[in-house]
N, C-alpha and C positions, 0 to 999 in steps of 0.2 A: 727398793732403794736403800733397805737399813742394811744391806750386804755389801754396799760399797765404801770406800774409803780406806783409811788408813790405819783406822780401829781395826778391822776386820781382817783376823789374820787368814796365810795361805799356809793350807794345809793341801797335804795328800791323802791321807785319811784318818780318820778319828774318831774316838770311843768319846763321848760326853752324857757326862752324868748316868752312869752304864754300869754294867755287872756282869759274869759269866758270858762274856763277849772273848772269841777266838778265832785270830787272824792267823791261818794258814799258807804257807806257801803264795804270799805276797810280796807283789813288787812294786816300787816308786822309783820313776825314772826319768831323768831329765829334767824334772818339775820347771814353770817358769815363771817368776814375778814377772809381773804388766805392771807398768810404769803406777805409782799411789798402792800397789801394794804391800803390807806389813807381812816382813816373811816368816817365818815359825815353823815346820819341821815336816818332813815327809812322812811320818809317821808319830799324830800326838795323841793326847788325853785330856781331859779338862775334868773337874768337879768341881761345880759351888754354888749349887740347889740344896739346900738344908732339908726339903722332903724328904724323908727314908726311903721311900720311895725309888728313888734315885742315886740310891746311895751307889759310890762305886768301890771297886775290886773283884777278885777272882777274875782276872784278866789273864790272857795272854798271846802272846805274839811269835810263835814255832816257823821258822824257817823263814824269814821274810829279811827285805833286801831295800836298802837305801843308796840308792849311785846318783852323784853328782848335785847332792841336795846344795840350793843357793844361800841355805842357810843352816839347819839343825838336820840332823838324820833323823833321829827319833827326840823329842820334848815330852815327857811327863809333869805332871802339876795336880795329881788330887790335892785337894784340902786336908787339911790335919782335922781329926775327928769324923769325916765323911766317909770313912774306908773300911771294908772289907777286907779278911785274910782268907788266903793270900792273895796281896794288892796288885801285884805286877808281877808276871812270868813272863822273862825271854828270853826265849832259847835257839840257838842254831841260826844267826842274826848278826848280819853286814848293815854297816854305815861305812860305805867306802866314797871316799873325797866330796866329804862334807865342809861346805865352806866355815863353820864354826863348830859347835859340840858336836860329834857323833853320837854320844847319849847324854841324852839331858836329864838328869832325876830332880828336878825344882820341889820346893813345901817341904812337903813330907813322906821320905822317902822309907816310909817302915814297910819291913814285910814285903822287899824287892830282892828278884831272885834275877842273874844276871850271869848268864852262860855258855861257852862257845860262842863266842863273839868277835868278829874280825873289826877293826877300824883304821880307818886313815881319816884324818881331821884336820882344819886350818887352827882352832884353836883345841881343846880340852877332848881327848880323845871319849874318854869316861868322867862324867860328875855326877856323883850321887850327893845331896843337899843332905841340910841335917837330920837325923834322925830324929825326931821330935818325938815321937810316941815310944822309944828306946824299945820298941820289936826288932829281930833279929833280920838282916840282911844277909844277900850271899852274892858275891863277885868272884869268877873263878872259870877257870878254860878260856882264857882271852888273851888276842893277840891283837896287839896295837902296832900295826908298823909306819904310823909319823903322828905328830903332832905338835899344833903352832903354838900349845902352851904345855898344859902338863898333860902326860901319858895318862894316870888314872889322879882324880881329883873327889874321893869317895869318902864319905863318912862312913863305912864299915870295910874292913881289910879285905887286902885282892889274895886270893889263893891258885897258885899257877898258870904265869901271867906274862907275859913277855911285854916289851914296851922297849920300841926301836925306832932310833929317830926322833924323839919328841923333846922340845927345848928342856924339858925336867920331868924324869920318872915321876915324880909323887910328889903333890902339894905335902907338903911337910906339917901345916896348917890341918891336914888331915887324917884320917889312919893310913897307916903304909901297906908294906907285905907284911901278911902271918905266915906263906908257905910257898917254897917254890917260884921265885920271881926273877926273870931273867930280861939281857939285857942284849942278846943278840939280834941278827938279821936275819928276820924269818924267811928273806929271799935268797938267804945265800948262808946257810947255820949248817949246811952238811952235803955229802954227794946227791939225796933227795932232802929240796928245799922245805920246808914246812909249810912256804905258802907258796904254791905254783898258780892254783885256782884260788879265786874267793871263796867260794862256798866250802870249800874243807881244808884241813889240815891231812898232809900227804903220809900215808903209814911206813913206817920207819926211819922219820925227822926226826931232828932235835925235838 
């Protein structure tokens, strides 16, 4: 009975209070809130057990896929001081037509590595939160083709990055590009598109 309500959010899967935990070649799909469900992400995290025990990081998430989430594609939220380096890896990772963030980096997003990443999103394609523990981040090989607020919305700069379609490139409020940041349509940037499938980038695109 303490698993139902409203408190109780809906995930697809998730690492809590965890460590050296690696999700390969996974997928979430279609997921469905039932009527008094709290929605939250096809793919999340939690920490906020003070025991070291349970301390988390050295995470990561290679080759996995979020389609049609009703809410978040992927939600993160360790605790600031609970974490492990390195905190969060992922790499080679679809949140396509996520009703709200495609990645969500909530707390404290130190020591988050963030690459080859496709999205389409209702609101914020990419948010990385503040940097609190001012460890070094990386956002980089990403293609954003819409979003319902801003393309990347990151507290450490994006490095080769496309964002097409989305009400506003970059939270300004934020860090922007350091490298290579463009502004085309990755379904239609050249004679082979750069996005034909989800899962890659097509060789010899834009």
């Amino acid at each position: 009975s303490n698993c139902r309500g409203s408190g109780n959010p809906n995930v697809g899967v998730t690492v809590y209070d965890s460590n050296n935990v690696s999700f390969q070649n996974v997928m979430v799909v279609d997921r469905l809130l039932a009527p008094g469900d709290s929605g939250y992400a096809d793919f999340a995290v939690a920490q906020h057990t003070p025991d070291p025990r349970y301390y988390f990081g050295k995470n990561e998430w290679l080759g996995t896929i979020s389609l049609n989430a009703p809410d978040h594609g992927y939600y993160m939220e360790p605790d600031h001081g609970q974490i492990l380096d390195p905190t969060i890896r992922i790499s080679n990772a679809i949140a396509w037509n996520a009703k709200y963030i495609g990645f969500n980096f909530d707390r404290d997003s130190a020591n988050t590595l963030l690459e080859n990443i496709t999205v389409l999103s209702g609101a914020d394609g990419i948010r990385v939160g503040p940097n609190l523990a001012g460890k070094p981040g990386q956002l980089r090989n990403i293609l954003i083709a819409g979003a319902g607020r801003y393309g990347v919305n990151s507290a450490y700069p994006s490095n080769h990055v496309v964002v097409y379609g989305a009400d506003e490139a970059y939270n300004r409020k934020q860090a922007g590009c350091e490298n290579s940041c463009y502004t085309s349509n990755p379904r239609q940037d050249g004679a082979t598109a750069s996005l034909r499938y989800l899962p890659r980038i097509e060789p010899g695109s834009f």
